[in-house]
N, C-alpha and C positions, 0 to 999 in steps of 0.2 A: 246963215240962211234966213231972209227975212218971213214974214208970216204969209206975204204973198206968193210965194215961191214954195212954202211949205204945204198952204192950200191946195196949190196947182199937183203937187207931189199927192197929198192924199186921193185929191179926184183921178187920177193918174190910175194908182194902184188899184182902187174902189174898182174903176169901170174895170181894168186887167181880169180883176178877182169876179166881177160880175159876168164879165163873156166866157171866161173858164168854167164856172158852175153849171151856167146856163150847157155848157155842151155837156157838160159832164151828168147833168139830169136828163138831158135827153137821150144821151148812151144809155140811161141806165133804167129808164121807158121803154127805147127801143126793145133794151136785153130783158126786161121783165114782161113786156108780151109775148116775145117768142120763146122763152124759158119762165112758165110762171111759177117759181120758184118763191119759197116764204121769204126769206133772206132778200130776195132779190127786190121783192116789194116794198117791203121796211125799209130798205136804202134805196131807192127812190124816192120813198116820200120825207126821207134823211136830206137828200142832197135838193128837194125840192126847196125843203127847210131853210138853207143854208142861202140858196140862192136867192130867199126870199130877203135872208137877215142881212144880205151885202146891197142887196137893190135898196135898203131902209139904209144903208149908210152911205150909200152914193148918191140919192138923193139929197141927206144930211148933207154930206159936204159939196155938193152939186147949187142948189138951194136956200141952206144956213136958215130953216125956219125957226123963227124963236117963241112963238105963241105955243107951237105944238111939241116943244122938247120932248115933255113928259111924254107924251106917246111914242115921239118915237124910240126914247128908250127902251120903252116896254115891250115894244112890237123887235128892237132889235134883239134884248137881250133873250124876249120869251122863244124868238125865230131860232137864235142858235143854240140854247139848254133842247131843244125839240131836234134839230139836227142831231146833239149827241147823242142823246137818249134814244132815237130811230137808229142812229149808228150803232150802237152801242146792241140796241135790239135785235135787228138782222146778224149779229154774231152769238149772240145766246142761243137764237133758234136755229142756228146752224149745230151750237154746242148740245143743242137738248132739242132735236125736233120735236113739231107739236106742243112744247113749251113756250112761255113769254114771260120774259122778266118782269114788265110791267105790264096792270091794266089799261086799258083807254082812258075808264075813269079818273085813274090815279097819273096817268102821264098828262092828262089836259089837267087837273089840278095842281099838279106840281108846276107847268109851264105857267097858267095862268099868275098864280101864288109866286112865283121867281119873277115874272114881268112886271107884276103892281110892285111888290117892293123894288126892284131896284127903278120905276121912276119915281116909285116916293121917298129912296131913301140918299140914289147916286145923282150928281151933279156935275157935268163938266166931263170931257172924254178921257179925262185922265183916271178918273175914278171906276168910271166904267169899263175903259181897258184892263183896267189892273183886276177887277172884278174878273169880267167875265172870262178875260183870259188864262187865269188862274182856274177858276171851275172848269174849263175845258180841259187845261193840262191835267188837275187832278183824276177828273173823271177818264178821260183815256189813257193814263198812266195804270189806274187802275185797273181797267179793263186789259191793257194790254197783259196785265203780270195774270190776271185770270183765265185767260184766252191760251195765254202761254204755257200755264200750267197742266190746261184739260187735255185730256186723253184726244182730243180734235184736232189731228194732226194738220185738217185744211189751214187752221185757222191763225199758223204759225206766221203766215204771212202778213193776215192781217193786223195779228198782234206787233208785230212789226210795225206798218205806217202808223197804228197807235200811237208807239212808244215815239217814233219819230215826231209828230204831230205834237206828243204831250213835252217832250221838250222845248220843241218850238213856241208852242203857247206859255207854258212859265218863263222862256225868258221874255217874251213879251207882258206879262204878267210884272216880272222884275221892273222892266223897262219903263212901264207905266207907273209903278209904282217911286221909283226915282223922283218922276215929276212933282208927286204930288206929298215927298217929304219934306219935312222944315228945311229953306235953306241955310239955319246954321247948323245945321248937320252933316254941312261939309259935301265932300262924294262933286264938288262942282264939273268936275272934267268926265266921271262916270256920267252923270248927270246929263251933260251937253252932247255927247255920244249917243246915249241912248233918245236923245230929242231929235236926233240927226238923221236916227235910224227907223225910229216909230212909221214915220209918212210912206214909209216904201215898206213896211212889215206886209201889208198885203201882198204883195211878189213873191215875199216868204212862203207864209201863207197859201198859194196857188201851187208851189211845188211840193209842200210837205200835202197838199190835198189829195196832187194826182198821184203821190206814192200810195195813200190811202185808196183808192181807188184801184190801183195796181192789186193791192191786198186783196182787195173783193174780188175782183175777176178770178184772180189766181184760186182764191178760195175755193169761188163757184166752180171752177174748169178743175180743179182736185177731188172736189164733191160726185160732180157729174161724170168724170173717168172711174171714182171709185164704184160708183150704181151702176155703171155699165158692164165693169167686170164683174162683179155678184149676179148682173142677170146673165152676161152670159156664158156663166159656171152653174145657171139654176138650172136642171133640163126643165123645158115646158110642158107646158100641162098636158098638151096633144101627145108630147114625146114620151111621158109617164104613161099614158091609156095606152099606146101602142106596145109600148116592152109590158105592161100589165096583161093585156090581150096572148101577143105573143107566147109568153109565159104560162097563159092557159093553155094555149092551144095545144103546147109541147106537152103539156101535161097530159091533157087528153090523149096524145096521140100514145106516149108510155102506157099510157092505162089499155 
């Protein structure tokens, strides 16, 4: 596969990955006005994230600007450490309502502080895949065995597209990382496979998203059937003052 054909392949996948997010945030706008639920909010401004860090690489390869690399590294890499981290957040405050893992302060610090370094420190997309896709796996490997574990029985689901997700991303993580080892280090045929396979990983990517996505909904609608059978096993407040009342009356009426 020549470089012109591999190009055509990444713009390809790029825009695929970008019209899927694109619907997939506006599901999840729609589902957070008419359910304004905390969870529901965080992931929306999660996959807004996401959407923003694939329109920064479809442009990349759309483009190929070379003055402003550095930024848009940073604007890619900061776009998607913000996706997880909102992902990642809409499932703790479903685990701990009323709670948040992270501050605002400390998530725009962390994002900021992850986007400068790696455009001052990664160079070349190989470097950067193998980066960033690596921190993705970890961190949603992580959170799935956490999520898995908690007593949040919704949230067995999501931990699921997690773990799907965090596979996907380390072998892509692997994949990149292939590239950019010494070639006497052999692995030639591993090598040419996984260069084979990188341009179309976005496709990947698109399906292991909407499983994640699957997770949230499933969540939310396990969440929302639980609250509805606790209210309506609570009697209400009017139905407590009635048998209250009641109860005197009978009383009086003994007396």
């Amino acid at each position: 596969m020549d470089q012109q054909q591999q190009l055509l392949l990444w713009q390809w996948s790029s825009a695929v990955q970008v019209t899927s997010l694109a619907m997939i945030a506006a599901f999840f706008a729609l589902l957070a006005r008419f359910n304004p639920r905390a969870e529901l909010r965080w992931w929306t401004f999660a996959w807004l994230a996401n959407f923003v860090a694939l329109s920064v690489t479809l442009m990349y390869w759309s483009f190929q600007p070379g003055s402003a690399l550095p930024v848009v590294r940073a604007a890619y890499m900061a776009a998607k450490l913000t996706f997880v981290l909102l992902l990642v957040q809409g499932g703790w405050t479903m685990m701990r309502p009323g709670a948040r893992l992270l501050s605002t302060k400390t998530l725009v610090l962390m994002v900021i502080g992850y986007g400068v370094a790696a455009a001052a420190l990664l160079s070349g997309v190989n470097s950067i895949g193998a980066v960033q896709s690596t921190v993705v796996g970890l961190l949603l490997v992580s959170f799935a065995i956490i999520f898995f574990r908690s007593e949040t029985d919704e949230l067995v689901w999501l931990a699921a597209g997690f773990a799907i997700r965090a596979v996907l991303g380390l072998a892509e993580g692997g994949a990149y990382l292939l590239q950019i080892l010494p070639a006497e280090w052999g692995m030639a045929a591993w090598r040419n496979t996984a260069a084979s396979l990188l341009p179309v990983s976005s496709s990947f990517d698109t399906g292991a998203e909407w499983l994640v996505v699957l997770g949230c909904v499933l969540a939310v609608s396990a969440r929302a059937q639980r609250d509805s059978s606790r209210l309506s096993q609570r009697p209400s407040a009017t139905a407590r003052r009635c048998c209250w009342r009641r109860s005197r009356a009978h009383s009086r009426m003994r007396r």
